[in-house]
N, C-alpha and C positions, 0 to 999 in steps of 0.2 A: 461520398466518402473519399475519393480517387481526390478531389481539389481540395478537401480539406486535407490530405496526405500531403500534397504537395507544397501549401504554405508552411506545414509542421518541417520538412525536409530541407526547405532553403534555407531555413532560419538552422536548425539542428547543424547541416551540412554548414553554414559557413563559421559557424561556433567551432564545431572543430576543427574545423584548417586554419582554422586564428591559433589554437591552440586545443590540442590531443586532451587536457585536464578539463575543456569545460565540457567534457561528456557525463559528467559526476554535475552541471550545476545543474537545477533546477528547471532553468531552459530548455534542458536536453530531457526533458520527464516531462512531455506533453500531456498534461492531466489536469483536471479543474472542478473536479467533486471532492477533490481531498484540499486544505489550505497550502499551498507552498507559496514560493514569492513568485510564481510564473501565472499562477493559476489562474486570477485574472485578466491579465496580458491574453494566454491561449482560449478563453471563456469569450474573451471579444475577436479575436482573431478569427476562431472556429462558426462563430455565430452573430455573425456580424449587424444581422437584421433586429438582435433585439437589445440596440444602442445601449450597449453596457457601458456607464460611465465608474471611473476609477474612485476610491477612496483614498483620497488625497492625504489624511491627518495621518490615517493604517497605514500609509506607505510610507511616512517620514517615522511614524515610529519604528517602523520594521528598519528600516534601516538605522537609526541611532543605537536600536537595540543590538542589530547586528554588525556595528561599527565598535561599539565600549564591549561588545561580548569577546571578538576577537582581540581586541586593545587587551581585555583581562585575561581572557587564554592563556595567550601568547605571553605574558609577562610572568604569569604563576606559572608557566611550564619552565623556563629557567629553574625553580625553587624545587619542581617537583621531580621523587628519585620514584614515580612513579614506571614500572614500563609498560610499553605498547599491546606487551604479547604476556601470557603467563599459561605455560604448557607448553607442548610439542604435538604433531602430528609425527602418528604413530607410523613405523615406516614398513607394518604388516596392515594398512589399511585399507581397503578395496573400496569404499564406499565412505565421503561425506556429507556428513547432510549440515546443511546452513539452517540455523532457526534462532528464535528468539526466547527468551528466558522469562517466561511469562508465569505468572501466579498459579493460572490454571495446569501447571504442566507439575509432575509429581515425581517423587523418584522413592526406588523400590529396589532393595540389598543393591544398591549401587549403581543401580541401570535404569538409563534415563528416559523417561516416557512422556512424549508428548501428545498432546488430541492429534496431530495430524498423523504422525509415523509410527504409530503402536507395534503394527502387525512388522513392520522391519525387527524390531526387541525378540519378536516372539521365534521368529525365525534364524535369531542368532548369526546374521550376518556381520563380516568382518568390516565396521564402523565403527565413527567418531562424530561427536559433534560438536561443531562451530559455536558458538553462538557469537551473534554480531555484537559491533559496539553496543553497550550495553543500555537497557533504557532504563531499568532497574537490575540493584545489585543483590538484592535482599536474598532471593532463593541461591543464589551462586556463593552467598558469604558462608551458607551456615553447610551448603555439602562437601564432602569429604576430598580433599584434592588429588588422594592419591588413586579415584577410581579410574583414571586413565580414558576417560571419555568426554570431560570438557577443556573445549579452550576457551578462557578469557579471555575478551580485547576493549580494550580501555581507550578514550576517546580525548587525551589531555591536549595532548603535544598537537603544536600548530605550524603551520609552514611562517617562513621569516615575514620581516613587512617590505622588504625587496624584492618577492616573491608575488606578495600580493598586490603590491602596488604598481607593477610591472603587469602583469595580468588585468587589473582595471583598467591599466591606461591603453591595452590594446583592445580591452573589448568596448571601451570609452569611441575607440577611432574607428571601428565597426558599424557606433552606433548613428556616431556622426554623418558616416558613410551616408545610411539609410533615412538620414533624418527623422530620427525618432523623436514622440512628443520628450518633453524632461522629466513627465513621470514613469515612463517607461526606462527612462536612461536611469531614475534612481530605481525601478524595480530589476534592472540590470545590475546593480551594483551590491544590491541585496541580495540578492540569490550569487554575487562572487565571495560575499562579506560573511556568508551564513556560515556557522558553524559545522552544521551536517553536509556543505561542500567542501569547506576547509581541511577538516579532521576525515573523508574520506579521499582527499588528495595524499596527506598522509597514509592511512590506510593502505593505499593502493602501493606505495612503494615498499612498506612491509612483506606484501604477500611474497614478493620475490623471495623472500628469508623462508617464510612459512611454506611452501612448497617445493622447499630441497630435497626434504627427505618423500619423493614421491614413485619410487619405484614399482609399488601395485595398485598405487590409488589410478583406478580408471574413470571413473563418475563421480559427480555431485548432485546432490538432488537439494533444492532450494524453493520453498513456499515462494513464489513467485510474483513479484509487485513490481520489477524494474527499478525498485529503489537506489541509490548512490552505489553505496556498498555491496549491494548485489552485482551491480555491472562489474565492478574494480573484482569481485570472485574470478566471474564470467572471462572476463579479458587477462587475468590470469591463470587460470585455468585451459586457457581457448591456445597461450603460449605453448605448454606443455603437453597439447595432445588428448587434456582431458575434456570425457564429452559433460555436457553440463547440462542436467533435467531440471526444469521448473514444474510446479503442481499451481497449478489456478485454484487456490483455496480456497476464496471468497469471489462477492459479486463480481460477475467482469460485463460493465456495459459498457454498451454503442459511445464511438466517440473517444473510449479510453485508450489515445493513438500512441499512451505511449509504452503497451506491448505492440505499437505493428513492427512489422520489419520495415524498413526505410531503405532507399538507393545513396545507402552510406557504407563501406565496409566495414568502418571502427563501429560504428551506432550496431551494427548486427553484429560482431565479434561480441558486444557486452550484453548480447541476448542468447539464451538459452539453446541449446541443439536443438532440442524438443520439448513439447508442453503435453503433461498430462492433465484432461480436463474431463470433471466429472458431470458433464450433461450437453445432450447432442446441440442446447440451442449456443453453446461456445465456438463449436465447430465454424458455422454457418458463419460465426461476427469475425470471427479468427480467419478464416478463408478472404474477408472480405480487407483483413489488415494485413494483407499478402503474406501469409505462413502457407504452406504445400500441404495440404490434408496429411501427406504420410509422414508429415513433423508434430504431426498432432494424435496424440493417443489418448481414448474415450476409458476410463476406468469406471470401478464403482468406486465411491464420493469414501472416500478417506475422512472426510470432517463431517461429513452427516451420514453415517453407514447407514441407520434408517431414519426416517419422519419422524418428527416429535408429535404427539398429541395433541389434538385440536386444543383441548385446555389449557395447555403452556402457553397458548399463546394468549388465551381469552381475557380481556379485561386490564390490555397490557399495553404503558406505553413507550416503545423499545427508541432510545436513544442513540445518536450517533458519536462518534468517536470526537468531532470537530468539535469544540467546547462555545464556540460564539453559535455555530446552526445549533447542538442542542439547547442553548438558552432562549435560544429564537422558537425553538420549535415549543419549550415550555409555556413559553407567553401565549404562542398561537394556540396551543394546546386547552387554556386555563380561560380564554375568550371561548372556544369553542366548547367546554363544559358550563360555563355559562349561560349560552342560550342553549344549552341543551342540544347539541348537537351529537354529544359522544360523550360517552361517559368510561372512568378509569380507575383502576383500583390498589393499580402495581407499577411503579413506575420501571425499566428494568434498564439500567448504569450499562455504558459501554466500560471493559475494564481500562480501558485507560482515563478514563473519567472520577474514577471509585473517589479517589483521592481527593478528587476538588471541593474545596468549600464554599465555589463561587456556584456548582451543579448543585450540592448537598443543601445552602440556604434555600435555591430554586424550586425544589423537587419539593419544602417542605411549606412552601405556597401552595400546592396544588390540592384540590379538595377532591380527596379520592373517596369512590364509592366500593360499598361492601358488595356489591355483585354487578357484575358488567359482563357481556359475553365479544364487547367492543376491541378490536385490534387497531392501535395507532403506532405507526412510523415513522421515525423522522429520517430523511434525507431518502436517501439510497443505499440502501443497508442491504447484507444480505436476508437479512428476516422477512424481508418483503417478497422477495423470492421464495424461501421457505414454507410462507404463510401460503402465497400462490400455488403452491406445486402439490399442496394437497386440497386445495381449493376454497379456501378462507376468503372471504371480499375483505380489505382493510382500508382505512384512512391513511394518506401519504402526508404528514404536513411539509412542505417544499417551500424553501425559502426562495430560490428559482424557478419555481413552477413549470414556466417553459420550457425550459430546458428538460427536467423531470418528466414531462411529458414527450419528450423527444427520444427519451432515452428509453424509456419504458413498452413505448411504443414498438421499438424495434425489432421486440421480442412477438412473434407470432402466436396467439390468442391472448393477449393480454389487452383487457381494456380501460381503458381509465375516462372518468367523468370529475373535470372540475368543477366542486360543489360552492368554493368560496373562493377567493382570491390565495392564499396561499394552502389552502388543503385539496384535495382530490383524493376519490371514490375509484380504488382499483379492483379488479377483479379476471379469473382467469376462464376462459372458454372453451372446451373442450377437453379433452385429455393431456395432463400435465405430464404425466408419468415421462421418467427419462430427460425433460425437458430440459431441468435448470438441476436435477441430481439422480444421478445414476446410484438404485441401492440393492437392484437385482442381484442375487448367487452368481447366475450366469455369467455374468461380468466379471473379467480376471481386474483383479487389485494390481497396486501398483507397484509390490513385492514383484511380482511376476514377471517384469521388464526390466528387473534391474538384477 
């Protein structure tokens, strides 16, 4: 882990001393189970032995795409009397919580409830909530503005193209520096071109406005992924004194270096004080991506308070968020019902998926059976964890395999047997409890610490 740190840090560390903004690209978010424009680049870097070659046509499209995206931004936002911000932070608020405006989350005489923060509602603590650029605006349009608990932020307005074209041409002579191959130099240029690093370079100079009025606000607490807009909180928040809590809501595996701390000062200013984590095997990976155990606090699982029932899971086959791994995983899926490998009855939509009609024609290929007691996964989900920690054997289909097995591995009783070239036979050994979710009483929640 220690050498794989240390490639992620050279590269990270000289990105920001070329320039303090590219801590927001992509580059600087060492991860490669999720798509970004780095994800590859860090996929081959991290693991060098199983000669990952680039997708040459994906990279030229990512960048076209991300070349005419910001060309159009940039020119409708002239046109547009849209603004950045819509609300105020309240200036009796002691507590912010950063989240996202998701379908699943509900609201009730005016007060905003999410799956992850319930019990903060219930305790009537003096809070507001954030939500980030938006991904969807639909729950936000139809509630009432004057509850005094949401802020809007709207994702239009772009930095100049003397701005940007200045910033390419230095990370341009960086790359030159290094002698980088030229599809690396245009996946460098994509992840400067991308929208979600553009619009939170933006971002970031707003919060200075947004946090004027901050005279009781002491903490934030933020579901925690190291995304763009999460760091540009962090790094403003970190100005003014305030401490800044992250909750590891979802899977965190081996390799995902880019919550370690790094021997960078800016890169750790745009991380968390402290991370609340609801199962002891986070600790042990967290330890290992230099955090101080007493930065680390074990709760009970706020997003899974107890086990779901073996049945929820039976006969199901749970898809990932990434829209190309779930259509890969359906193909592998619909070969493996074929020869009778595993059989499916329910297919179960990641929600940012619901929408697509490229997932939707997919799903309605598959020849599903009326009774399966079969659990299939695609990617690295947390249901796989879930399924495991009460002891369920499942099918993983992995479009990476290697890798999947690397990561899974890491975790102490977990076994996995590769049954075909992209599926594997996982399964947990001995006692799970506590392992990957803390749902004991005995365990103080994360009300408790704040």
């Amino acid at each position: 882990m220690k050498e794989k740190l240390k490639k992620v840090e050279k590269i990270v560390s000289e990105l920001i001393k070329l320039d303090k903004d590219n801590i927001f690209s992509d580059f600087c978010w060492p991860w490669f189970l999720t798509e970004t424009n780095a994800s590859d680049f860090y996929k081959k870097l991290i693991y060098p032995e199983l000669k990952i070659s680039y997708k040459k046509i994906k990279i030229l499209k990512k960048f076209l795409r991300s070349l005419f995206g910001y060309l159009y931004y940039r020119f409708s936002s002239f046109f547009s009397k849209e603004s950045l911000f819509i609300g105020k932070l309240n200036g009796n608020t002691e507590l912010l919580i950063v989240n996202w405006p998701r379908k699943d989350n509900f609201f009730e005489n005016d007060i905003y409830y999410g799956t992850l923060f319930k019990e903060l509602n219930r305790k009537n603590k003096k809070f507001q909530i954030l939500f980030l650029p938006l991904v969807n605006n639909d729950v936000l349009n139809n509630f009432r503005e004057n509850s005094g608990v949401i802020q809007k932020l709207r994702n239009r307005k772009m930095p100049s193209l003397f701005y940007v074209t200045q910033l390419l041409l230095k990370n341009l002579g960086l790359f030159k520096k290094h002698r980088l191959p030229f599809w690396e130099k245009v996946m460098f240029c994509n992840a400067t071109l991308s929208r979600s690093f553009l619009a939170c370079v933006v971002f970031s100079m707003f919060l200075d406005n947004f946090f004027e009025n901050t005279k009781n606000l002491k903490k934030i607490l933020i579901p925690w992924e190291n995304q763009p807009e999460q760091k540009a909180i962090c790094l403003a928040a970190h100005k003014r004194g305030i401490k800044v809590y992250g909750y590891i809501h979802s899977a965190l595996w081996p390799d995902n270096l880019s919550v370690a701390r790094l021997r960078n000062k800016l890169y750790n200013l745009a991380l968390p004080d402290k991370l609340f984590l609801h199962g002891t095997q986070y600790t042990r990976l967290l330890k290992s991506l230099n955090w101080k155990e007493e930065d680390l606090i074990l709760i009970r699982s706020q997003r899974y308070p107890k086990p779901k029932p073996k049945e929820y899971f039976y006969g199901k086959l749970f898809l990932t968020s990434d829209l190309e791994e779930a259509l890969f995983c359906i193909e592998k899926a619909k070969e493996a019902i074929t020869s009778g490998l595993f059989l499916i009855k329910e297919v179960q939509l990641h929600p940012d998926l619901v929408n697509s009609k490229k997932i939707q024609r997919a799903v309605k290929s598959i020849h599903l059976s009326g009774d399966s007691k079969d659990i299939v996964v695609c990617g690295t989900t947390t249901v796989s964890l879930e399924a495991l920690s009460i002891k369920l054997n499942i099918f993983n289909i992995a479009k990476d395999p290697q890798i999947q097995i690397l990561q899974l591995r890491f975790y102490e009783g977990v076994e996995i047997e590769k049954i075909r070239e992209h599926i594997l036979r996982t399964r947990f050994v001995g006692n799970p409890a506590n392992k990957f979710f803390i749902t004991s009483e005995r365990v103080k929640m994360m009300i408790d610490f704040l």
